[in-house]
C-alpha positions as CSV (number, residue, x, y, z in Angstrom):
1,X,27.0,-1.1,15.3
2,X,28.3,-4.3,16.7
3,X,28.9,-7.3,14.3
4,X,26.0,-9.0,13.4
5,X,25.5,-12.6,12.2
6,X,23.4,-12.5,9.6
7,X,23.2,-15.0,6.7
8,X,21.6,-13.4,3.9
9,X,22.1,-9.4,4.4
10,X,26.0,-8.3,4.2
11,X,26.4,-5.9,7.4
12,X,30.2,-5.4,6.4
13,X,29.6,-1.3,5.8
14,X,26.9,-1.1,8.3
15,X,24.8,1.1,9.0
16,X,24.6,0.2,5.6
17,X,23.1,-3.0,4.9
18,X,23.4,-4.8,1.3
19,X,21.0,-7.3,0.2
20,X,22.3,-9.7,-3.0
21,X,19.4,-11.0,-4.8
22,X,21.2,-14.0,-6.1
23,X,22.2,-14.8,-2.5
24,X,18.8,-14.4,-1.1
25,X,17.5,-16.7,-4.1
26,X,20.2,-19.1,-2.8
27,X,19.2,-19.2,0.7
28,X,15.5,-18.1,1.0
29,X,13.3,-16.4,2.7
30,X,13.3,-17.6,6.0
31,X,16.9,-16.8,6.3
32,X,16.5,-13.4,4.9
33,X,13.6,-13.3,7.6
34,X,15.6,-14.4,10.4
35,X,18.2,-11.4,9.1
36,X,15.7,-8.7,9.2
37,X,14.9,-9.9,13.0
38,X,18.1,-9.9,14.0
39,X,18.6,-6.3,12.8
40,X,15.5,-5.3,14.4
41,X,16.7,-7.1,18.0
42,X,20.1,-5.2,17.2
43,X,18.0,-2.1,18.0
44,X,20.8,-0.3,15.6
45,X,20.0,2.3,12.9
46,X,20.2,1.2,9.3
47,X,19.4,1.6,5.8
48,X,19.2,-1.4,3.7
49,X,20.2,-1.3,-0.1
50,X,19.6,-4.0,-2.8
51,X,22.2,-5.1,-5.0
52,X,22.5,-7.8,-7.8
53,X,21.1,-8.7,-10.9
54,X,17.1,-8.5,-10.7
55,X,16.8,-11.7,-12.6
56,X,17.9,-13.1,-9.1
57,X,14.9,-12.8,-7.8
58,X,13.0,-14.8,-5.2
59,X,10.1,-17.1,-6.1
60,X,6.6,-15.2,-6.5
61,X,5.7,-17.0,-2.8
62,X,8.6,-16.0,-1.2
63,X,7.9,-12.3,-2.3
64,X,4.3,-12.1,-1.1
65,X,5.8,-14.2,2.8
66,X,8.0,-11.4,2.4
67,X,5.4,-8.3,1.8
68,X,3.1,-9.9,4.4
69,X,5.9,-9.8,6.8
70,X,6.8,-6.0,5.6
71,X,3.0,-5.4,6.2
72,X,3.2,-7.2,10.4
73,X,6.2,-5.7,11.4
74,X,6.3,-2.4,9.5
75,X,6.1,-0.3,12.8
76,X,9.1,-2.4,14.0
77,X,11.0,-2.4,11.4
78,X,10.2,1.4,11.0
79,X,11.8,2.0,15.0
80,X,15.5,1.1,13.5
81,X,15.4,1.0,9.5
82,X,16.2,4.5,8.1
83,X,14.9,3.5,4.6
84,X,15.8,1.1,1.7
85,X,17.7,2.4,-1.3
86,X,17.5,0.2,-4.8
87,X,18.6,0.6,-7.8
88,X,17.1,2.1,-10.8
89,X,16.1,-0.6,-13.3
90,X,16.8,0.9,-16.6
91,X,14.9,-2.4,-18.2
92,X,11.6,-1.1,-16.4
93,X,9.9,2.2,-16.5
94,X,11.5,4.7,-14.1
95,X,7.3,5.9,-13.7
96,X,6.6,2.6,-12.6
97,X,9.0,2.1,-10.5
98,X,8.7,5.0,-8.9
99,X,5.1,4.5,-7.9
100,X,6.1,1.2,-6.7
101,X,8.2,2.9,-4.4
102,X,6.0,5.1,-3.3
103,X,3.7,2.6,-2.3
104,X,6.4,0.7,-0.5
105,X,7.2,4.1,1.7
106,X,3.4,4.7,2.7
107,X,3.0,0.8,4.0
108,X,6.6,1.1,5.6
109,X,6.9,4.5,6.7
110,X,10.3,4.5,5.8
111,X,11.7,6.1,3.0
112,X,12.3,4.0,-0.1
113,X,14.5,5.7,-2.9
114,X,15.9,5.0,-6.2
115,X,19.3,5.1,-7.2
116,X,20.7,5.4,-10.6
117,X,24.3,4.1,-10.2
118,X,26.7,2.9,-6.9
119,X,27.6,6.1,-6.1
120,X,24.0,7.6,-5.7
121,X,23.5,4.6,-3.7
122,X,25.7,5.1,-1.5
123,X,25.0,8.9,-1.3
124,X,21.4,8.1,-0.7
125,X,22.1,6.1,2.2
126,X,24.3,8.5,3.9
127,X,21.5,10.9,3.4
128,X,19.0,8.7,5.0
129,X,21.7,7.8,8.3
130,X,21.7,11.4,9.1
């Protein structure tokens, strides 16, 4: 995969991409839209991961721009993204957030997964670039 420029997303280990929720609370969600483009244009597989503390978050707006964008582009964003890996929330019930994930992967058609630590992250995302 060729270097991207992207401003939110680190594509440093790509196909792997990392998202940092404090650095997506820093510089929004239009720049983190503008990312997701790019890697779309890129025409590249990859799987995106989460990282960073959840308390990060982005503001309750900028998550439903960001579902309603998920929703209008999931067919493109389902022609390079392998899936999207986070991590396990061990404040939050694991049920819950599995269902949540479940319902992510139906209105993607992607895989989403859940990882309990860095390592099962990162073997979850070598299992989805196969």
């Amino acid at each position: 995969m060729d270097k991207l420029a992207l401003s939110v997303a680190d594509a440093s280990a790509a196909p792997v991409i990392t998202l940092d929720r404090a650095r997506l609370a820093e510089r929004g969600i239009d720049a983190m839209l503008t990312d997701f483009e790019t890697l779309i244009a890129s025409g590249h597989g990859f799987v995106l991961t989460m990282s960073g503390d959840r308390g990060a978050e982005t503001p309750h707006d900028d998550q439903k721009r960001w579902v309603l964008w998920l929703k209008q582009n999931s067919s493109r964003l389902a022609a390079t993204c392998r899936g999207f890996v986070y991590m396990l929330d061990t404040t939050t019930d694991a049920a819950l957030q599995e269902k949540q994930a479940a319902g992510m992967e139906a209105m993607l058609g992607v895989p989403v997964r859940l990882a309990r630590d860095s390592a099962d992250v990162d073997a979850i995302a070598a299992d989805l670039m196969r």
